[in-house]
C-alpha positions as CSV (number, residue, x, y, z in Angstrom):
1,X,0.0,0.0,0.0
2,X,1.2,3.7,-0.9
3,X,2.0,5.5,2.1
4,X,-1.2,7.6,3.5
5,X,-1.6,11.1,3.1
6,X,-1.9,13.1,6.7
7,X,-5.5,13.8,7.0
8,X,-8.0,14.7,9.7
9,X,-11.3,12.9,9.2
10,X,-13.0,14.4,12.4
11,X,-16.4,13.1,13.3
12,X,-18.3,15.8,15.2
13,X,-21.9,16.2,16.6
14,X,-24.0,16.8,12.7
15,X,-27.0,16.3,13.4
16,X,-29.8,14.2,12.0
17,X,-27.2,13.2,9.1
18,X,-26.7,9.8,10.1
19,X,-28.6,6.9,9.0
20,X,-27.3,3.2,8.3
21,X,-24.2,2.0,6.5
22,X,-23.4,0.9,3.3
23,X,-24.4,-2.9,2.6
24,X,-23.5,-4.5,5.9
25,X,-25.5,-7.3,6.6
26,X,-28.4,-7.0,9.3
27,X,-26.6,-8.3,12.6
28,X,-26.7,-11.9,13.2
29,X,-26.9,-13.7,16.4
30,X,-24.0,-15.7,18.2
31,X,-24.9,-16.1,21.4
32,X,-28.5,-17.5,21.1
33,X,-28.3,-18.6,25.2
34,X,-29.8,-16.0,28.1
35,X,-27.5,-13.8,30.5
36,X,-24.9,-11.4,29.7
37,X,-22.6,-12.4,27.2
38,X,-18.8,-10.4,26.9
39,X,-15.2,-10.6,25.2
40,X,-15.9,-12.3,21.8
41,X,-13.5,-13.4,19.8
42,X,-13.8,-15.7,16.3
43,X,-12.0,-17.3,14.1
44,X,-12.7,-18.9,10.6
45,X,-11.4,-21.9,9.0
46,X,-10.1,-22.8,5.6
47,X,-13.3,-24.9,5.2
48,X,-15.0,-21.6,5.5
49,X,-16.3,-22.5,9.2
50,X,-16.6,-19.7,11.6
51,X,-15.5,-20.6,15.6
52,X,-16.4,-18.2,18.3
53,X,-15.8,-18.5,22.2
54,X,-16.8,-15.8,24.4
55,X,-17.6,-15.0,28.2
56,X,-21.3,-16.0,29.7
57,X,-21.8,-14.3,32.6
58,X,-24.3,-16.0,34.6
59,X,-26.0,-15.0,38.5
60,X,-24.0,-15.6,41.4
61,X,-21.2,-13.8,40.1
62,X,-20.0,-17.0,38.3
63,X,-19.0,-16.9,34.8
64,X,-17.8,-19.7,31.8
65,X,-16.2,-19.8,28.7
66,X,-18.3,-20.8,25.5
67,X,-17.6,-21.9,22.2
68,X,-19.7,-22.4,19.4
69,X,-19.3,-22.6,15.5
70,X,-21.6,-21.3,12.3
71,X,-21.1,-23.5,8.6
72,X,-23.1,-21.1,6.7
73,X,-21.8,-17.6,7.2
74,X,-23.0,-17.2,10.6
75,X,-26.9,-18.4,9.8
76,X,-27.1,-20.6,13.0
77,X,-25.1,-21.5,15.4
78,X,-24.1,-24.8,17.0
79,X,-25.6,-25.3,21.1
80,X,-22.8,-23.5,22.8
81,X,-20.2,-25.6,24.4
82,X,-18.8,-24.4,28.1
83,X,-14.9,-24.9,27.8
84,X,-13.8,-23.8,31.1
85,X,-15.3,-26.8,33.2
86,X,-16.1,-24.9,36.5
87,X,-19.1,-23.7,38.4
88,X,-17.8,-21.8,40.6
89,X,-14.5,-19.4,39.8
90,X,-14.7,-16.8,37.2
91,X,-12.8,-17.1,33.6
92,X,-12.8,-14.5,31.4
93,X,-10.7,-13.0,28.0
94,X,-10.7,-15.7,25.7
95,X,-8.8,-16.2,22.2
96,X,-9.0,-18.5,19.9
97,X,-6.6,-19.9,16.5
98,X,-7.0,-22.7,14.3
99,X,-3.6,-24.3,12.5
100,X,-3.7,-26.0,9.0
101,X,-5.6,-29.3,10.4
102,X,-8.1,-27.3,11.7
103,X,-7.6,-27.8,15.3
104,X,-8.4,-25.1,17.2
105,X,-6.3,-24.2,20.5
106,X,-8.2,-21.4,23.0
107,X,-6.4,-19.5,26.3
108,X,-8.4,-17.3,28.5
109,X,-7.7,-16.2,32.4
110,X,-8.7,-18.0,35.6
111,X,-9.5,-17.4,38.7
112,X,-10.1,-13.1,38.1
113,X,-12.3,-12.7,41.7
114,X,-9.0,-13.7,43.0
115,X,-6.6,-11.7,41.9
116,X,-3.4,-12.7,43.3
117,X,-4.7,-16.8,42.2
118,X,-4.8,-15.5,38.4
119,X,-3.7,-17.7,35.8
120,X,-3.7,-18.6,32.1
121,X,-6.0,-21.9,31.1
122,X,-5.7,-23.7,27.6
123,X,-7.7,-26.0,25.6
124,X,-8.0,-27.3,22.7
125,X,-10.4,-29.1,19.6
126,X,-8.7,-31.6,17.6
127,X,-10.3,-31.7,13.8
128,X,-13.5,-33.8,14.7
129,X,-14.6,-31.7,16.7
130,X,-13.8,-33.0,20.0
131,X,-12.4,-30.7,23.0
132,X,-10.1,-32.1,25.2
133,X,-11.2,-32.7,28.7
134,X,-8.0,-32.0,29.9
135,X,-7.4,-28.3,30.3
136,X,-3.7,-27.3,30.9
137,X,-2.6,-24.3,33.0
138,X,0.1,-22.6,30.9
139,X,1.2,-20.0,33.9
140,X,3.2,-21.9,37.0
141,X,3.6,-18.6,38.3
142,X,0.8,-16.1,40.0
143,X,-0.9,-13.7,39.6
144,X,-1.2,-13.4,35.5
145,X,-3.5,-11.7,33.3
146,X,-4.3,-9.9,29.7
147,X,-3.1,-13.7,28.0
148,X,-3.6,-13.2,24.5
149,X,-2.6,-16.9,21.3
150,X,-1.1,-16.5,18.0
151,X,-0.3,-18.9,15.8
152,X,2.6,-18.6,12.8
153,X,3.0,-19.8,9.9
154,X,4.2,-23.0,10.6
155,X,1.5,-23.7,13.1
156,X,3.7,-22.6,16.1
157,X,1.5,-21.6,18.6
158,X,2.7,-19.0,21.2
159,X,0.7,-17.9,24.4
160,X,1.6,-14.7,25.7
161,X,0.5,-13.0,29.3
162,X,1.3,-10.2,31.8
163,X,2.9,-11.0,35.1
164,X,4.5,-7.7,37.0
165,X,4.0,-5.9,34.0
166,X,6.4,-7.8,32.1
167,X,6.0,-10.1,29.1
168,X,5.6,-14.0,29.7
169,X,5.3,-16.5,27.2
170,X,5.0,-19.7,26.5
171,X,5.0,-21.6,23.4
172,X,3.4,-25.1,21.5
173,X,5.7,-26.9,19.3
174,X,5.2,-30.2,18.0
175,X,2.6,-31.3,21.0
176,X,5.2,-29.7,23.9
177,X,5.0,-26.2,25.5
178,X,8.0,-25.1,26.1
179,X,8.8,-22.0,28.7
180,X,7.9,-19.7,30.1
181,X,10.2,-16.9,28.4
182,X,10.4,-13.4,29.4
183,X,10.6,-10.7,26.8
184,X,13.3,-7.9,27.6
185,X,10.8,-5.0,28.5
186,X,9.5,-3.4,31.7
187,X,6.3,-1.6,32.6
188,X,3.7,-3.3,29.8
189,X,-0.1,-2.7,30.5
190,X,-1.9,-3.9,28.6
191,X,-3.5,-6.8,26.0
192,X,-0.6,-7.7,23.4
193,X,-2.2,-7.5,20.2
194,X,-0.3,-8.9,17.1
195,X,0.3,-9.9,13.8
196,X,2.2,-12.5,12.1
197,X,4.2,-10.9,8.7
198,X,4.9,-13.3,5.6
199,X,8.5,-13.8,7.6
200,X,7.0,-15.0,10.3
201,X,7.7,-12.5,12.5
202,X,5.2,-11.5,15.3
203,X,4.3,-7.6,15.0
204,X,2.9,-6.0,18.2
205,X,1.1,-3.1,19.4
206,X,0.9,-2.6,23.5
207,X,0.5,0.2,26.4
208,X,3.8,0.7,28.5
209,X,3.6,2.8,31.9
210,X,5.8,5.9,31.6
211,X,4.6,8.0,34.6
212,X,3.8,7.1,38.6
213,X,-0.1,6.9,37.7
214,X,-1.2,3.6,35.7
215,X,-3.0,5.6,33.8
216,X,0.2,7.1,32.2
217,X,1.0,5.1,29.4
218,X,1.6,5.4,26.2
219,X,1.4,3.0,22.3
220,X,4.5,1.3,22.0
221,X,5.5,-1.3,19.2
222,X,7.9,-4.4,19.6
223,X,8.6,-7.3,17.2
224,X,9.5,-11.0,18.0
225,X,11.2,-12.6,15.2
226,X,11.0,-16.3,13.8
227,X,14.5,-16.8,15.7
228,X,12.9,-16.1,19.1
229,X,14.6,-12.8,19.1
230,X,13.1,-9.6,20.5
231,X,13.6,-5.8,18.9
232,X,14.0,-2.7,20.5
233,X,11.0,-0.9,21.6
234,X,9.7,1.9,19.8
235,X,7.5,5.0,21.4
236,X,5.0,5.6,18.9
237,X,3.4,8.3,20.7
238,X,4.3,11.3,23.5
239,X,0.4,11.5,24.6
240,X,-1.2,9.3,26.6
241,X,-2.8,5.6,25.3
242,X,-6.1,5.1,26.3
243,X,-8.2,2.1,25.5
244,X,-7.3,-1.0,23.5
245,X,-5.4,-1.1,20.4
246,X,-5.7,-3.5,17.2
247,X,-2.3,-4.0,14.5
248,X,-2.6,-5.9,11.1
249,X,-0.1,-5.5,7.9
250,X,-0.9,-4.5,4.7
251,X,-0.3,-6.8,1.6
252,X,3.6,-5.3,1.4
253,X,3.6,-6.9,5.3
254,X,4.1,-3.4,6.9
255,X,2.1,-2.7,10.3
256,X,-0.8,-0.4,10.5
257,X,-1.7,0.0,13.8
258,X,-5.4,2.2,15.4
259,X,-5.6,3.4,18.7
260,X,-6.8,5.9,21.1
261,X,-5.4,8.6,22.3
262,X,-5.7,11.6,24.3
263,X,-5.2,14.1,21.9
264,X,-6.0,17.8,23.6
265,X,-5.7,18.8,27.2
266,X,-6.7,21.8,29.3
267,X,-4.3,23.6,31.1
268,X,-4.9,21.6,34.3
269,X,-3.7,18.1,32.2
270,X,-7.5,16.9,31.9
271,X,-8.3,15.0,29.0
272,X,-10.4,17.5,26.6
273,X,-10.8,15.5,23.2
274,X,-9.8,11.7,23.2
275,X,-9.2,10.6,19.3
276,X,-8.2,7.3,17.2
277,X,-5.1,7.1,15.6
278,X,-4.2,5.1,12.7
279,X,-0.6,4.8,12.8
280,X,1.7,2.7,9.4
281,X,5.1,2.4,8.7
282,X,5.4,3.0,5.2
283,X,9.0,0.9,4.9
284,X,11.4,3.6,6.3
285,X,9.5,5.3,9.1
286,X,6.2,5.6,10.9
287,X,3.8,8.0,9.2
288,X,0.7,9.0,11.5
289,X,-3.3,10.2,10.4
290,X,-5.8,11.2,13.1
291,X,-8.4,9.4,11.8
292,X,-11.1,10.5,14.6
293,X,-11.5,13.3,17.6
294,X,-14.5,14.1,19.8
295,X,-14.2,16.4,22.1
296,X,-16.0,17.2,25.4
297,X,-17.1,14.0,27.1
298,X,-17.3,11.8,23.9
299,X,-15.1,8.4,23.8
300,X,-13.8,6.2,20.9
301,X,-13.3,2.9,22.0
302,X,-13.0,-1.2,20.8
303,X,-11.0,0.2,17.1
304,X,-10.3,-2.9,15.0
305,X,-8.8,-2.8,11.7
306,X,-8.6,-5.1,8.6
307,X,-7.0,-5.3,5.4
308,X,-9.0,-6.7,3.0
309,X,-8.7,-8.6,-0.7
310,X,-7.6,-5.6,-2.9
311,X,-5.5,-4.3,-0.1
312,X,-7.7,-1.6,1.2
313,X,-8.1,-0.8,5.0
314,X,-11.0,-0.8,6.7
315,X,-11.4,0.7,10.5
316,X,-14.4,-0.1,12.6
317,X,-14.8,1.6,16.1
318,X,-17.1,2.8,18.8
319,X,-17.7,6.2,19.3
320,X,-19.7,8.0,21.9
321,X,-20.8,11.5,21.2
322,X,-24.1,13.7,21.8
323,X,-25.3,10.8,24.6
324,X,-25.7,8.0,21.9
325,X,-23.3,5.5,20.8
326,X,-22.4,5.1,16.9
327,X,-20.9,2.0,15.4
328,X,-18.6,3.9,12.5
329,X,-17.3,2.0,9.8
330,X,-14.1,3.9,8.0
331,X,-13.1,3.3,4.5
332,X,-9.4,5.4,2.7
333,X,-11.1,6.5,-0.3
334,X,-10.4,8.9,-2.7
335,X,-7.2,9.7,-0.9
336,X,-9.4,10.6,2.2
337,X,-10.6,8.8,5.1
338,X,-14.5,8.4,5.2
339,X,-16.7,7.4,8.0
340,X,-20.8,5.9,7.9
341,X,-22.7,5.0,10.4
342,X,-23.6,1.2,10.9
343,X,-26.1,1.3,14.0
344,X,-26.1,3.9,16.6
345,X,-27.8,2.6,20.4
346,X,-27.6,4.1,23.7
347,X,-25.5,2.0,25.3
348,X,-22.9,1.0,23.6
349,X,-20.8,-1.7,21.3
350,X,-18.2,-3.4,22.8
351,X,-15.0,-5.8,21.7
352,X,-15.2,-5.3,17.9
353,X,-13.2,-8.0,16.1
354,X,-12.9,-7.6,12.4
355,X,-11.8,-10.1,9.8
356,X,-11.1,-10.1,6.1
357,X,-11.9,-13.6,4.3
358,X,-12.6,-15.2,1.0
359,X,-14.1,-11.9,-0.2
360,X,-15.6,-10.5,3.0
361,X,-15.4,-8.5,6.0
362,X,-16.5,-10.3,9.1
363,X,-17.0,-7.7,12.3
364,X,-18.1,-9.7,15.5
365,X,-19.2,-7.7,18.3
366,X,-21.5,-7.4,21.6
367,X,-24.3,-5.2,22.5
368,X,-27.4,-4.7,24.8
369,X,-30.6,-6.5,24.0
370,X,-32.0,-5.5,27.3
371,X,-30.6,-3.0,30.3
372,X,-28.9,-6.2,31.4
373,X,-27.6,-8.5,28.8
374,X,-25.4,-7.9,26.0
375,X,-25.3,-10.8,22.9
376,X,-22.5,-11.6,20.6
377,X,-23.4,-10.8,17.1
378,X,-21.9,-11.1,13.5
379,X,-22.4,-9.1,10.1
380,X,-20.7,-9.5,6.7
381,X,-19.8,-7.0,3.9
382,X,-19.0,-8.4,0.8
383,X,-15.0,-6.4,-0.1
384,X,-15.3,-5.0,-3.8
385,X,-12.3,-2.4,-5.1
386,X,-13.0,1.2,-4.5
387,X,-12.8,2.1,-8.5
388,X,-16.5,-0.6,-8.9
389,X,-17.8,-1.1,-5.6
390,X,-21.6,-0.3,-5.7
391,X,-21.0,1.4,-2.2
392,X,-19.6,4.9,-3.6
393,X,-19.3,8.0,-1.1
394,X,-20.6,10.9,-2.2
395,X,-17.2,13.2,-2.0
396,X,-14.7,12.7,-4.7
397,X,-12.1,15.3,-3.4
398,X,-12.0,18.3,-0.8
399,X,-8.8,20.9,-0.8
400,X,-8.8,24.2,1.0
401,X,-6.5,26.9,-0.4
402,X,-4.4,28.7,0.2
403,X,-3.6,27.3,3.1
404,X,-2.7,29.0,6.1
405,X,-5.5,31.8,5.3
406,X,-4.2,35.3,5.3
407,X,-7.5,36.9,3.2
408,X,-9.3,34.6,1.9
409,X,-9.3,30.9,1.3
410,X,-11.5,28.6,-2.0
411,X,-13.3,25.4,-0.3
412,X,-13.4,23.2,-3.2
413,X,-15.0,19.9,-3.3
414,X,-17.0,17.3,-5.6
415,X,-19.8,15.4,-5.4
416,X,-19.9,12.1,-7.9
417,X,-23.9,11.9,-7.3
418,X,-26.2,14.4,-5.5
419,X,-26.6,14.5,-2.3
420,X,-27.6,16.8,0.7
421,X,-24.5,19.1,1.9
422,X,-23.7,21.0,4.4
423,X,-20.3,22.5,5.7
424,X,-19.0,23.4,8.9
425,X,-16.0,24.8,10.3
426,X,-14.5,23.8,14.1
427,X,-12.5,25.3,16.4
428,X,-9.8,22.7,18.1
429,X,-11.9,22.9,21.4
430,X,-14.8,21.0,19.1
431,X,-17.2,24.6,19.0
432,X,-18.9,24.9,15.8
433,X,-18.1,28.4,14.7
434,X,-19.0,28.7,10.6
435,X,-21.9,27.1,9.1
436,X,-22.5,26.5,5.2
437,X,-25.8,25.1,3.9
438,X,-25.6,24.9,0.4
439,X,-28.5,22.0,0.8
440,X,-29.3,19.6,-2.0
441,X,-26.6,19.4,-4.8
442,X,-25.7,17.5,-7.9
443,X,-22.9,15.8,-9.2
444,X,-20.0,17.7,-9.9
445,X,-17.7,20.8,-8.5
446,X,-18.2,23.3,-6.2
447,X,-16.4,26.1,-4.2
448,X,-17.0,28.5,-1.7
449,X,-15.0,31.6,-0.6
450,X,-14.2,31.8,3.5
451,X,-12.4,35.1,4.6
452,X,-12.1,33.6,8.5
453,X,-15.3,34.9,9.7
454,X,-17.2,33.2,12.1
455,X,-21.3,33.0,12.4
456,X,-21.8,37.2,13.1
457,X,-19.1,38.1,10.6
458,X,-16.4,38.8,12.9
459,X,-12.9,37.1,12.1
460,X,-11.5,34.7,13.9
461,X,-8.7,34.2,16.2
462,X,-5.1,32.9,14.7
463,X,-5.2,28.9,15.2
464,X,-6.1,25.7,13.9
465,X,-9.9,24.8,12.3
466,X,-11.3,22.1,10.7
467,X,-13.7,22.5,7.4
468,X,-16.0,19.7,7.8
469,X,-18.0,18.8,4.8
470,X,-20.8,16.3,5.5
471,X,-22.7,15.0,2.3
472,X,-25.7,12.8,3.6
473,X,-24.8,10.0,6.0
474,X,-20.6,10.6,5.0
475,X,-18.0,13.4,6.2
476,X,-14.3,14.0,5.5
477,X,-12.5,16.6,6.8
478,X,-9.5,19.3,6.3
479,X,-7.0,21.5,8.5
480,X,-7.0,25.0,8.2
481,X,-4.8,27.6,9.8
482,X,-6.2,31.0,10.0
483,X,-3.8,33.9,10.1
């Protein structure tokens, strides 16, 4: 993939603009069982079979892990299976991988009422179907947490967890685990998401502590190669990390990484605008775009990100704004990053995990059915190149020039099919301070003058704006300094 251009696609509070998404399937249930159902995670097989495990949380405080699996795109479900075997201690967090035989190996913690008794528990299918009744505890060593399974290339299975915020792992070759093996850094937080690259090498994305509070991390990225050997750490980020992170490659195996950040403060340190970041490295160094930043007391939370067929990224996230919660789908198109609404609720969706395969996107997720219960659900979108797809956004192009404004500056944009517009400029606190409503419009090219005015006329301090241009249920943006 050609390195990114730097662009701000800011989603901000619009209105009545936004209405459902382009072509994803109507949600699809999982988790057909009652109670409160958390962490999802999937994975699909090369005979096209998707497996799921999740947390059930059940009365009592008591809790198991389930599996079940879908052989026609997530249609039905198979009668969930509980993997952890226990009725009285709480698991949580599991993953699951497949290797080329189709067995499928699964890790989650155990034992998370007691903290100091945490540990990491495996199990695993074999390819009739079968789970072993044996379930091995990977971590001799207490209390663990965060455990996280990849699998490489060669079906080398490594398990990976956080004890004294260090790295442990163990791995699974040919039937053994072998370990535990410490990785060479200190002060790890969080989940350690990865990727495998075509060199089977493991690429990851994590949280390290940098200040006295826990809550002062920031995004750090670390490799692991297929010689067991461990890079230097790189900071990819001064401000702090908040929330969890997701890393994939694109088809030249470089890492793109999304994750949240805080990216504005008041003069007291308080968070002020918290953003997503989708961070590459383009083959020579890391290149950055903010791809998202909601100010007041909006969130963005559970970012996942996939590469699909034709080597085009998709981002899918959870954003809070205006007191309702909007699953946002974000597309690069056009040489700008585009975002459309796929379901908005009031309480939230939670532990996105996005897949590309054999020609689709596959987003798993959980969210409220009642005030108490959450259920794991599925949707599809079929991946089609940007140039044919029949899902075509409305803005072809947007500059803003000259930029900075000294005068006067031309907001030029075009439309490939009509739609309803409407423009609006931002201050970096998130006010709206300059409307346009140039309504209904056809296809083709349009510009406006701005001198730097705001709504009464009056210019505008010196800073940094944002010219938002919202056609229908999309919206890109561009950075403007005003001098």
């Amino acid at each position: 993939m050609k390195p990114l251009k730097i662009i701000i696609a800011m989603i901000l509070l619009w209105g009545n603009t936004l209405i459902n998404a382009q072509n994803w399937s109507e949600p699809r249930i999982v988790s057909a069982i009652s109670y409160d159902h958390i962490n999802p995670d999937f994975y699909i097989d090369s005979n096209h079979v998707i497996h799921s495990v999740w947390t059930r949380c059940l009365p009592s405080n008591y809790r198991n892990i389930c599996y079940s699996k879908s052989s026609d795109d997530g249609y039905t479900w198979s009668m969930p299976e509980h993997l952890s075997q226990n009725n009285l201690l709480l698991p949580g967090n599991p993953h699951i991988v497949g290797d080329v035989q189709n067995r499928l190996h699964v890790t989650y913690d155990f034992n998370l009422e007691v903290p100091e008794n945490r540990v990491v528990r495996y199990t695993s299918c074999n390819a009739n179907g079968i789970w072993n009744q044996s379930i091995t505890t990977l971590s001799e060593e207490k209390p663990t947490y965060n455990s996280s399974i990849y699998i490489d290339h060669n079906d080398k299975i490594y398990c990976f967890w956080l004890r004294s915020n260090e790295i442990q792992y163990k791995i699974l070759e040919n039937g053994m685990w072998n370990g535990p093996f410490t990785a060479p850094y200190s002060g790890i937080k969080g989940v350690n998401k990865a990727v495998v690259d075509p060199n089977n090498n493991l690429l990851f994305t994590n949280a390290k502590q940098v200040g006295a509070d826990v809550l002062d991390s920031v995004s750090v990225y670390y490799t692991l190669n297929a010689n067991g050997e461990w890079s230097e750490m790189t900071q990819l980020s001064d401000k702090k990390q908040f929330g969890a992170s997701d890393i994939t490659i694109d088809a030249e195996g470089n890492p793109h990484i999304i994750r949240g950040e805080i990216t504005k403060t008041n003069t007291l340190g308080n968070a002020t605008h918290e953003g997503s970041i989708h961070q590459y490295y383009n083959g020579s160094t890391w290149e950055q775009d903010l791809l998202t930043e909601i100010p007041n007391m909006g969130q963005v939370f559970y970012s996942a990100i996939a590469f699909d067929k034709y080597n085009q990224p998709h981002i899918v996230q959870t954003e809070e704004r205006d007191g309702s919660h909007f699953h946002m789908h974000y597309q690069f198109i056009n040489g700008l990053w585009v975002g459309v609404e796929i379901s908005e609720n009031n309480r939230g969706f939670f532990y996105n995990r996005l897949i590309s395969h054999h020609g689709y996107l596959y987003l798993e997720y959980s969210e409220y059915v009642n005030a108490l219960h959450r259920k794991v659900k599925l949707r599809t979108l079929e991946e089609k190149p940007i140039a044919t797809t029949t899902y075509k956004a409305p803005i072809t192009s947007l500059t803003v020039a000259p930029n900075p404004l000294e005068i006067q500056s031309i907001i030029d944009y075009s439309l490939q099919h009509a739609s309803n517009v409407i423009i609006k400029a931002y201050n970096i606190n998130g006010d709206c301070v300059k409307i346009w409503n140039p309504g209904q419009q056809s296809t083709g090219s349009y510009q406006l003058t701005w001198n730097g005015s705001d709504h009464n006329g009056n210019r505008l301090p010196k800073g940094i704006y944002i010219i938002s241009l919202h056609a229908g249920k999309y919206v890109t943006s561009k950075k403007i300094v005003v001098n």
